[in-house]
C-alpha positions as CSV (number, residue, x, y, z in Angstrom):
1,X,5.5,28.9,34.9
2,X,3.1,26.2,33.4
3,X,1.3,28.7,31.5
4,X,4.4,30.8,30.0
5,X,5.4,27.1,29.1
6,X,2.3,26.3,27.3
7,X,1.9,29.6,25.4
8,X,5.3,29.2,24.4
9,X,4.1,25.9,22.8
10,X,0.7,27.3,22.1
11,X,3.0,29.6,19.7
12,X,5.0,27.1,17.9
13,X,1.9,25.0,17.1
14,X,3.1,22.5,19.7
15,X,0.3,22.2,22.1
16,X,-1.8,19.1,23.1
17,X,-3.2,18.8,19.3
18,X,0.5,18.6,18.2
19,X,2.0,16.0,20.9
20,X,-1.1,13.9,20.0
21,X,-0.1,14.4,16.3
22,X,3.6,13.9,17.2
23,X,2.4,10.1,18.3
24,X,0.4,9.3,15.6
25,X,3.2,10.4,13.1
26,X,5.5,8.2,15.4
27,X,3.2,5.0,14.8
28,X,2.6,6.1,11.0
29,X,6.3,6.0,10.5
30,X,7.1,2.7,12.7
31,X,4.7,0.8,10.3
32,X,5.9,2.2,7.3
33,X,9.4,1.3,8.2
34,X,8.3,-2.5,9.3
35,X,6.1,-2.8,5.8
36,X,9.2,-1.4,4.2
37,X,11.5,-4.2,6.3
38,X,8.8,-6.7,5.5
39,X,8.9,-6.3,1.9
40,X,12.6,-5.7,1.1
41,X,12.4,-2.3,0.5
42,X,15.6,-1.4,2.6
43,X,19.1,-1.9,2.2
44,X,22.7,-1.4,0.5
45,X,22.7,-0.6,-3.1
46,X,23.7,-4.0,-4.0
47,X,21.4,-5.5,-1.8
48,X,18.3,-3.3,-3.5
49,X,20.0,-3.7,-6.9
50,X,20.1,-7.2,-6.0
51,X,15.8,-7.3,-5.1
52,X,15.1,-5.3,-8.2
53,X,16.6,-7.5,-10.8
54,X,14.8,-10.6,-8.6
55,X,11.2,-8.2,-8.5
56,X,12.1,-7.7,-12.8
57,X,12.7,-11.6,-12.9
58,X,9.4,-12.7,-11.5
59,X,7.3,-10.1,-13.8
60,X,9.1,-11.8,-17.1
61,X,8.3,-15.4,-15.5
62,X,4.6,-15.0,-13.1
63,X,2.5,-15.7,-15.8
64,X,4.5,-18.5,-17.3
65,X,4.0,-22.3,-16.5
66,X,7.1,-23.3,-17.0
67,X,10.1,-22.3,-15.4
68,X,13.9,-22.4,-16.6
69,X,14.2,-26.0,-15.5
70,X,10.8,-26.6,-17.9
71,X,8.4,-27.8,-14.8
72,X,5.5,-26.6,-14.0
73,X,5.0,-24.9,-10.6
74,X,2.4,-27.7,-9.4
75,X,5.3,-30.5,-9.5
76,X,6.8,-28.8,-6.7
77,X,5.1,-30.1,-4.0
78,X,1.4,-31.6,-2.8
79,X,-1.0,-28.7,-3.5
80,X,-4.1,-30.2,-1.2
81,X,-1.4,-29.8,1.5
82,X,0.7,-27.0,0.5
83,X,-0.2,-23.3,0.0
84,X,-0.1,-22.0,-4.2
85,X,2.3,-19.6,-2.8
86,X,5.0,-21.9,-1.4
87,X,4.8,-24.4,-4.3
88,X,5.5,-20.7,-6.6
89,X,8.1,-20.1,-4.3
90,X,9.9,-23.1,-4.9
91,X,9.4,-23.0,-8.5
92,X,10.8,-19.4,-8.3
93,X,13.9,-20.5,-6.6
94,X,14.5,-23.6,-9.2
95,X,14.0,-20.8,-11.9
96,X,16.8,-18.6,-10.6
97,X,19.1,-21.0,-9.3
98,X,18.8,-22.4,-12.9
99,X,19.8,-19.0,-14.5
100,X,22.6,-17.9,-12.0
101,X,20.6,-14.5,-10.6
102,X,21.7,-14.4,-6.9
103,X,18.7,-13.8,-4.7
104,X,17.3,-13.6,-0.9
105,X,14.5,-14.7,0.5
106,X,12.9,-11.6,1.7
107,X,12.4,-10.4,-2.2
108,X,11.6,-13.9,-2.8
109,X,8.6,-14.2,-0.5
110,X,7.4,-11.0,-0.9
111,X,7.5,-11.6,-5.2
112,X,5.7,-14.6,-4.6
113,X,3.3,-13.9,-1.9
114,X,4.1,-15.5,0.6
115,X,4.4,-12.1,2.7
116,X,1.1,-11.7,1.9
117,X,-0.1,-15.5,3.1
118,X,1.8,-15.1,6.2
119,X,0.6,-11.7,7.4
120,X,-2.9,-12.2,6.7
121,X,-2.6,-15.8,8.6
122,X,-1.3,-13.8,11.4
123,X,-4.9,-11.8,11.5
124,X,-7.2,-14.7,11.0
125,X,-5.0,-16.2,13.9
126,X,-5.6,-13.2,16.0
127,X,-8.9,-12.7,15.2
128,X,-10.0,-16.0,16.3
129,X,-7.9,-15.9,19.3
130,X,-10.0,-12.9,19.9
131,X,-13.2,-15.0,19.5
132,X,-12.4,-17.6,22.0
């Protein structure tokens, strides 16, 4: 019976290459949907109409020192003690608080980089745990 079963798979391109493939897709897809999670990338149509006018916001403003309130992103905070990314964060929120565009904080980190910051302090903090 075990045999009929596995050349019945064996046929369909299903044997043991395929339920080891079948995982790896499983995994493949599970990290794509928690980058996509991560970075905003799901949701309604206003939510993701929402992120994209945030994402088109940032690239008018990035490279700017001055945002709509006319400060500069280093008055936002102590930058020996804060990360660049959270004093750009806050001078990101100023800016469209300032100009009325509705935003989340997902789209907002991400933009920014503080995504970035926190997932790769995530793998320094592993690493080293893995040191110890």
């Amino acid at each position: 019976m075990a045999g009929a079963f596995s050349l019945f798979l064996g046929m369909l391109g299903l044997g043991a290459a395929g339920a080891v493939s079948a995982g790896q897709n499983a995994k493949i897809k599970k990290a794509d949907y928690r980058y996509g999670e991560e970075h905003g990338l799901h949701g309604t149509s206003e939510v993701l109409q929402m992120r994209e006018r945030v994402r088109k916001e940032w690239w008018n403003i990035c490279g700017k020192t001055y945002n709509a309130c006319e400060r500069p992103a280093s008055s936002y905070g102590d930058l020996s003690r804060t990360p660049w990314c959270y004093l750009k964060k806050r001078w990101f929120i100023d800016h469209l608080n300032k100009k009325g565009i509705p935003y989340d904080d997902l789209v907002v980190d991400d933009v920014t980089g503080v995504t970035f910051y926190e997932s790769q302090k995530r793998t320094s903090q592993a690493y080293m745990r893995k040191l110890r």
